[in-house]
N, CA and C of each residue as an Amber inpcrd file, in Angstrom:
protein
   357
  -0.0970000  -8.8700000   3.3160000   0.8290000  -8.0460000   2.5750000
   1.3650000  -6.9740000   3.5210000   2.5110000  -6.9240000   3.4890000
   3.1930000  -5.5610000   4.5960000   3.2310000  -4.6780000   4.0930000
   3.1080000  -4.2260000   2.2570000   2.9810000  -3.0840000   2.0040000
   1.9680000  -2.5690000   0.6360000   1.4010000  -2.1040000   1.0710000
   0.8190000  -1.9710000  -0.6120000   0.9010000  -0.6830000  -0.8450000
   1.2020000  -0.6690000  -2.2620000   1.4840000   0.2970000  -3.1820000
   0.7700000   0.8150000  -4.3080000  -0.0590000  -0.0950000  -4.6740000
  -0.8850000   0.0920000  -5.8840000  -2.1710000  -0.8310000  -5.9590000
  -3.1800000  -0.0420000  -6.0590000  -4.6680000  -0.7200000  -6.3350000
  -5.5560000  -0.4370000  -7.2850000  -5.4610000  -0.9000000  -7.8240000
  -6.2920000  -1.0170000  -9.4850000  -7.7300000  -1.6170000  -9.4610000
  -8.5180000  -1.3700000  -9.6210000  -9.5980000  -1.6620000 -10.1500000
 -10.2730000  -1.8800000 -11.2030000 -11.3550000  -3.0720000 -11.4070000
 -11.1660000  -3.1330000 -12.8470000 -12.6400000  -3.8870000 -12.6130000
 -13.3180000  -3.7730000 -14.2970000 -14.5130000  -4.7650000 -14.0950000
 -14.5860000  -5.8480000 -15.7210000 -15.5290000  -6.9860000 -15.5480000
 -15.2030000  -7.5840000 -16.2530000 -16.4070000  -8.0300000 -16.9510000
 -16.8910000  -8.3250000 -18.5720000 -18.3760000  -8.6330000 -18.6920000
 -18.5710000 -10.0230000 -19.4900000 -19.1840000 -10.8940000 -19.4580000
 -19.2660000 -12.1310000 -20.2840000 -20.4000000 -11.8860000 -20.8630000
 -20.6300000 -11.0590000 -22.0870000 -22.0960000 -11.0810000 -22.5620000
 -23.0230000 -12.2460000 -23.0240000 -22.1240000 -13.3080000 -23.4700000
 -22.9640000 -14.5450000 -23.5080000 -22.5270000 -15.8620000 -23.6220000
 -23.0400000 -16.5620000 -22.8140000 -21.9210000 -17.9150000 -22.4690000
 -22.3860000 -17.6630000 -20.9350000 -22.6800000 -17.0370000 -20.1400000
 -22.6430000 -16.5090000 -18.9940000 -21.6700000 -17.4230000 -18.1670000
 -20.3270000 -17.2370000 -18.6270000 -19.2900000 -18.1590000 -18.5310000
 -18.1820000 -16.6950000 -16.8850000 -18.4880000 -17.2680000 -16.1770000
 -18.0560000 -16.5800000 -14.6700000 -16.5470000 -16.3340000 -15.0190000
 -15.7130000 -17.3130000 -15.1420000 -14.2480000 -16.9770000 -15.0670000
 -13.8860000 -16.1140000 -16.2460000 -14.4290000 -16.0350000 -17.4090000
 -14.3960000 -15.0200000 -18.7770000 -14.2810000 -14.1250000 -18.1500000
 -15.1710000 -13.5640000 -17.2040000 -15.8280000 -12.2050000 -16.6210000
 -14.7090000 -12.1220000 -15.5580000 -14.0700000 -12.8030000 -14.6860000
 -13.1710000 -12.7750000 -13.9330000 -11.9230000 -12.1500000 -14.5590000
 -11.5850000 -13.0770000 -15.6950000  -9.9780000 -12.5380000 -15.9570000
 -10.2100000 -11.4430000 -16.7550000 -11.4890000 -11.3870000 -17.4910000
 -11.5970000  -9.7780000 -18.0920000 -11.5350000  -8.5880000 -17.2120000
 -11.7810000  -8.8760000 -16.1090000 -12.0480000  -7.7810000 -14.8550000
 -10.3850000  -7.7870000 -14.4370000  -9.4410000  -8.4960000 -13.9460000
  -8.3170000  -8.2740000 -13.9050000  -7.6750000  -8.1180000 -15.0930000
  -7.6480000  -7.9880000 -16.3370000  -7.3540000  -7.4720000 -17.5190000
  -7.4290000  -6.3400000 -17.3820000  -8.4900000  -5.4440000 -17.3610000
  -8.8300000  -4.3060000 -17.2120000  -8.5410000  -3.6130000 -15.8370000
  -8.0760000  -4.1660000 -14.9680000  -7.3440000  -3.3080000 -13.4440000
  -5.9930000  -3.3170000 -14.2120000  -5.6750000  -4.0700000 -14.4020000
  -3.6230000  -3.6710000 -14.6520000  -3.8880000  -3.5240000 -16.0940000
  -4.5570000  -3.6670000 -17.3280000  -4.2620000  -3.6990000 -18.7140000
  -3.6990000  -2.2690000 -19.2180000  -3.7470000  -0.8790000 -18.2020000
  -3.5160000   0.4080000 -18.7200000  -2.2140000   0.6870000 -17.9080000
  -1.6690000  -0.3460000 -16.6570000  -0.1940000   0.2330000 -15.7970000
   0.6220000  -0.2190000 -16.0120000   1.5700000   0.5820000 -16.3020000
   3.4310000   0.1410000 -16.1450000   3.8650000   0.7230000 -14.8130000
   4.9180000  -0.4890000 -14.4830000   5.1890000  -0.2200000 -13.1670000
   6.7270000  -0.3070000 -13.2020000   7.8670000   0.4720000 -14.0740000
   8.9820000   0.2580000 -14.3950000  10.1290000   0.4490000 -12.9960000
   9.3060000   1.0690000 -12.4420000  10.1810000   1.3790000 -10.8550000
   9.6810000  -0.0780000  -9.5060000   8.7550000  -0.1710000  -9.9170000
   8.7760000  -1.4920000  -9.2560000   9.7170000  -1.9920000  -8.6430000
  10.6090000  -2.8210000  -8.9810000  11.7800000  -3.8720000  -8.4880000
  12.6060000  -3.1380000  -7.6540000  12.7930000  -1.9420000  -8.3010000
  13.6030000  -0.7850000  -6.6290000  12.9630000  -0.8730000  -5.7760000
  11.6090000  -0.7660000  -5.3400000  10.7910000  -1.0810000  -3.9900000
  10.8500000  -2.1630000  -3.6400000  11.0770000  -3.1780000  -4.0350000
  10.8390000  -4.7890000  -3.5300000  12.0610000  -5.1470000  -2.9770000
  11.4210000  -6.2840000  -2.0400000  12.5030000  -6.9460000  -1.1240000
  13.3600000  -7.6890000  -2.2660000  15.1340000  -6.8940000  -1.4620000
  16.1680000  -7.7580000  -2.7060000  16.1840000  -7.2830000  -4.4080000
  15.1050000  -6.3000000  -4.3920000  14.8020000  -5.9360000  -5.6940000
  14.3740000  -7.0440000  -6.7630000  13.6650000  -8.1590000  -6.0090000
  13.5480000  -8.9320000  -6.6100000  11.5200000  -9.3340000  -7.2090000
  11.2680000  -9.6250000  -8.5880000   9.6750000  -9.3970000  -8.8600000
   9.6650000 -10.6780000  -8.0240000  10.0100000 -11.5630000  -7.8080000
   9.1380000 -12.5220000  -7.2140000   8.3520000 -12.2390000  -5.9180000
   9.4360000 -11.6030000  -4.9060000   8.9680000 -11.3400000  -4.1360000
   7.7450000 -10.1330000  -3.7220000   7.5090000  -9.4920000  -5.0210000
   6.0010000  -9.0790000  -5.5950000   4.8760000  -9.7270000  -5.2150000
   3.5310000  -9.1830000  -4.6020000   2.2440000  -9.7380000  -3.8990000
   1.2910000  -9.2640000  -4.6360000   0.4410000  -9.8280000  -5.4130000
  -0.7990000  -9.5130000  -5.8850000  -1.9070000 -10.1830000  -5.3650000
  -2.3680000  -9.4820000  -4.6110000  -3.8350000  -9.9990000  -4.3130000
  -5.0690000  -9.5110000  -4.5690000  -5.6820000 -10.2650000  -5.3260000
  -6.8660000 -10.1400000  -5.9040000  -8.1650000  -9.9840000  -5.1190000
  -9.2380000  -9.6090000  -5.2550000 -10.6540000  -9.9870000  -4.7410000
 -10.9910000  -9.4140000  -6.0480000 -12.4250000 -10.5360000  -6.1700000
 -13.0540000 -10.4720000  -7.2350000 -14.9510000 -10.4920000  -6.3630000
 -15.1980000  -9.6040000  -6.7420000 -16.7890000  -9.5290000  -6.7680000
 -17.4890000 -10.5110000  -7.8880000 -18.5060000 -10.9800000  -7.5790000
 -18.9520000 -12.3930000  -8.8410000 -20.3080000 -12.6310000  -8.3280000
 -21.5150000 -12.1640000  -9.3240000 -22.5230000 -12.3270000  -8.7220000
 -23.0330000 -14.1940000  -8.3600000 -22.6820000 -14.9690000  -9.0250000
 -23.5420000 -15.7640000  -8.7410000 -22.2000000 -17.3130000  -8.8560000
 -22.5850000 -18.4770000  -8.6680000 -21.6110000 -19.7340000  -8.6320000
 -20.2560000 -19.1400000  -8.2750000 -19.6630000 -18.7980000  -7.2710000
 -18.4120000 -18.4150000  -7.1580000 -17.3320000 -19.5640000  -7.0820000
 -18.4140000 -20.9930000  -6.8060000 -17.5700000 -21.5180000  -6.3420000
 -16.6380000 -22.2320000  -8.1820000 -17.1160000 -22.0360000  -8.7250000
 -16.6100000 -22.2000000 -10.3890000 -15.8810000 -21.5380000 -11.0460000
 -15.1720000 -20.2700000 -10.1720000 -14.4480000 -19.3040000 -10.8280000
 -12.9910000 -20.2550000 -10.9060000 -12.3160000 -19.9170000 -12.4580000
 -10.8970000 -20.7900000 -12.4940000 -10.0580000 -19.9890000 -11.8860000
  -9.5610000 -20.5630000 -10.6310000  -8.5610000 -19.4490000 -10.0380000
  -7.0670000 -19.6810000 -10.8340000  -6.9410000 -20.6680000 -11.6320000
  -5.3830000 -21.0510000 -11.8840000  -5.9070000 -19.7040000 -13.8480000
  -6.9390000 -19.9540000 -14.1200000  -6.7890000 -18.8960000 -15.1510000
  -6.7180000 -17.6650000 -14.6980000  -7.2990000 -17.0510000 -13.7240000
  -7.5400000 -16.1990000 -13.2730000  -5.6560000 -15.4290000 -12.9170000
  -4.8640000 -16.1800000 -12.2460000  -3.5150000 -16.3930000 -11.6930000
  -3.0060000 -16.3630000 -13.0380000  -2.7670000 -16.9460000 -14.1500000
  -2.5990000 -16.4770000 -15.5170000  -2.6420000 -15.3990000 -15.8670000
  -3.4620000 -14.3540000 -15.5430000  -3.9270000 -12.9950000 -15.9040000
  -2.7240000 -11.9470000 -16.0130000  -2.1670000 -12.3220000 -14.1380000
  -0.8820000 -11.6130000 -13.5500000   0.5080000 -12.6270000 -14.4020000
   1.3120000 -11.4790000 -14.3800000   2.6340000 -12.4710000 -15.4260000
   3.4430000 -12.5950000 -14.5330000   3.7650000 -11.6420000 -13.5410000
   5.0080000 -11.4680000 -12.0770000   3.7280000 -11.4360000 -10.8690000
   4.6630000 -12.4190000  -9.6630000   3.9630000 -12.1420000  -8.6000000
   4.0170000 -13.2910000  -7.9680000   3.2080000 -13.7830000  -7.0320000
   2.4850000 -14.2760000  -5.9880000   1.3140000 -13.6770000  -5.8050000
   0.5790000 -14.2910000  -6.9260000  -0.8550000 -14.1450000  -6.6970000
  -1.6830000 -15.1230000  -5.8460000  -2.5390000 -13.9630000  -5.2610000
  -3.6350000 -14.8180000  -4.4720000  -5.2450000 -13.9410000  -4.8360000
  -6.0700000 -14.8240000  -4.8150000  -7.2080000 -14.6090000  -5.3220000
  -8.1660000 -15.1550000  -4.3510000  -9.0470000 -14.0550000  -4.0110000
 -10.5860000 -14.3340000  -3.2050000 -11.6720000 -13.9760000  -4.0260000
 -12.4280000 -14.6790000  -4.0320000 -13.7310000 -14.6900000  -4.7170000
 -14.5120000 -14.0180000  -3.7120000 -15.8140000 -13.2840000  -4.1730000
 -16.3660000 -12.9650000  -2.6710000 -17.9070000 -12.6040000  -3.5200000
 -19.0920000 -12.7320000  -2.8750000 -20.3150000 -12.3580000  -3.5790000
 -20.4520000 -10.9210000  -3.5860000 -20.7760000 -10.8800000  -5.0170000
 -20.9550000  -9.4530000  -5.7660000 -21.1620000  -9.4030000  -7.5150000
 -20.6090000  -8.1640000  -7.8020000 -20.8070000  -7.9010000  -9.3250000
 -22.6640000  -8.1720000  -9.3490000 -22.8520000  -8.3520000 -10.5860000
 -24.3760000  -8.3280000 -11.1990000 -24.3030000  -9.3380000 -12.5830000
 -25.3610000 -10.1970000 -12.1080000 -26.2540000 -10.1420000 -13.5610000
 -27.3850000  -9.3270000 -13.7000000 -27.2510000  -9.6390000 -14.8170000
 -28.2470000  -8.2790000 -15.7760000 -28.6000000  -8.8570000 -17.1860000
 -29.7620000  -8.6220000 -17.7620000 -30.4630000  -9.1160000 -19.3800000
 -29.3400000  -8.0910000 -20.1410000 -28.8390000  -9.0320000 -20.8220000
 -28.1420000  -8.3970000 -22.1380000 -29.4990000  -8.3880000 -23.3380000
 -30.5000000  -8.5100000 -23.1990000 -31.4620000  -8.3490000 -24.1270000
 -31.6440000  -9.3100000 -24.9890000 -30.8430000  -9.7680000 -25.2730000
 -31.2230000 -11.0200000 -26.0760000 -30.1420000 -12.8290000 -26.0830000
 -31.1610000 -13.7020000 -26.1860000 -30.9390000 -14.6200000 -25.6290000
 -29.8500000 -15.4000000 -27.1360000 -29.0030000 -15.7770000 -26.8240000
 -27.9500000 -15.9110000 -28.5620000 -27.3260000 -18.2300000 -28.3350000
 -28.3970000 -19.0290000 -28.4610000 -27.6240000 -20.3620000 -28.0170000
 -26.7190000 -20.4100000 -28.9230000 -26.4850000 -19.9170000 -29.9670000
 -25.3020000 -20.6650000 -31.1360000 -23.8420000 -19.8520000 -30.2800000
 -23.9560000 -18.1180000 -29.4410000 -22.8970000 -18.0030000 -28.4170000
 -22.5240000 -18.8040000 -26.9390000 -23.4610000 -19.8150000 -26.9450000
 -23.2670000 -20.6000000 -26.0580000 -24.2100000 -20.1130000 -24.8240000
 -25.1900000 -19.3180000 -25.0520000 -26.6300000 -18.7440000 -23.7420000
 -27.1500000 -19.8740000 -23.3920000 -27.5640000 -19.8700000 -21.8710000
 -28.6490000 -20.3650000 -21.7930000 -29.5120000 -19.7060000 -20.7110000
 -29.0320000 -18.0280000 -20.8150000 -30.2150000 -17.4160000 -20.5440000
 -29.6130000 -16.3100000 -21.6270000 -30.6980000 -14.9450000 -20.8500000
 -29.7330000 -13.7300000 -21.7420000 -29.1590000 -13.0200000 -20.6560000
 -28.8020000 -13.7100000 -19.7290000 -27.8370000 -13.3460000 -18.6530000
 -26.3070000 -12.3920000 -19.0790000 -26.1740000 -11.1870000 -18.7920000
 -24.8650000 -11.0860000 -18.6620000 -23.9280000 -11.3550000 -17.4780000
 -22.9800000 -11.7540000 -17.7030000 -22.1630000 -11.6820000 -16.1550000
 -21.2240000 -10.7040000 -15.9170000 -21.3910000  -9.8150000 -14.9680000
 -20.6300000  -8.6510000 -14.7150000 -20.1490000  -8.9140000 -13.0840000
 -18.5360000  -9.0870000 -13.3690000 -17.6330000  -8.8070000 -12.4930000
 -16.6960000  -7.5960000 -11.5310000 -16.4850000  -7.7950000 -10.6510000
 -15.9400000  -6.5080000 -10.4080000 -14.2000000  -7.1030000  -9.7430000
 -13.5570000  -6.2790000  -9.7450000 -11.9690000  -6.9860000  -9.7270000
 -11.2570000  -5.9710000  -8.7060000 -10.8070000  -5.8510000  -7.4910000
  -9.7250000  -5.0550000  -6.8940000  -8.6830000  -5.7850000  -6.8210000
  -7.3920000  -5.2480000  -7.2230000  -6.2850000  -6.0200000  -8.0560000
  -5.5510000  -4.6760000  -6.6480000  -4.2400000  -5.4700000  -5.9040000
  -3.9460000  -4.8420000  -4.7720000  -2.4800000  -5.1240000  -4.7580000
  -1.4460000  -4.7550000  -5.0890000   0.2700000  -5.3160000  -5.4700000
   0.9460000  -3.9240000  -4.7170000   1.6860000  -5.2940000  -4.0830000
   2.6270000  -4.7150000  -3.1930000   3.7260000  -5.4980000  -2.7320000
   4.0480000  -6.1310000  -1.8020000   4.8820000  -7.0800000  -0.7070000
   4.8980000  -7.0440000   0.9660000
């Protein structure tokens, strides 16, 4: 990216299902779910959103290699997104173990999201 402008941070939790990509796009939900960026397109090359860069890293404690990057890329509505997975975030006992939510531990999965847009 040649310029960045804005970095958001965000985290994400799957309390049960210990379902990784839930926890992913909840974590980029929560980096951009509170910004408007109405001046945007005046900064961009041509003034154009496509030419908009979002790049992601996602912290993910455990199976990274299972994170859905095409849901994940869903999350963002404008852009050229790119997404790195990288080891991090936490599991942690949500206290109780729930199979009819789909557990098969009482694992929570907690994500962490740096959401990075620029061009």
């Amino acid at each position: 990216m040649e310029r960045v402008m804005f970095v958001e941070i965000g985290q994400g939790i799957d309390l049960h299902g210990q379902d990784i990509s839930t926890a992913c796009v909840r974590a980029c939900r929560n980096a951009i779910g509170h910004n408007s960026m109405p001046g945007i397109r005046s900064v961009l090359p041509d003034q154009d959103i496509d030419k908009m860069r979002v790049e992601v890293t996602l912290g993910v404690p455990s199976h990274q290699e299972q994170v859905d990057l095409g849901a994940v890329r869903k999350a963002f509505p404008y852009g050229q997104v790119e997404v790195r997975v990288v080891a991090g975030g936490l599991l942690a006992s949500s206290g109780v173990l729930l199979p009819d939510q789909g557990d098969v531990s009482d694992d929570m999965v907690i994500v962490d999201a740096v959401v990075a847009v620029g061009y």
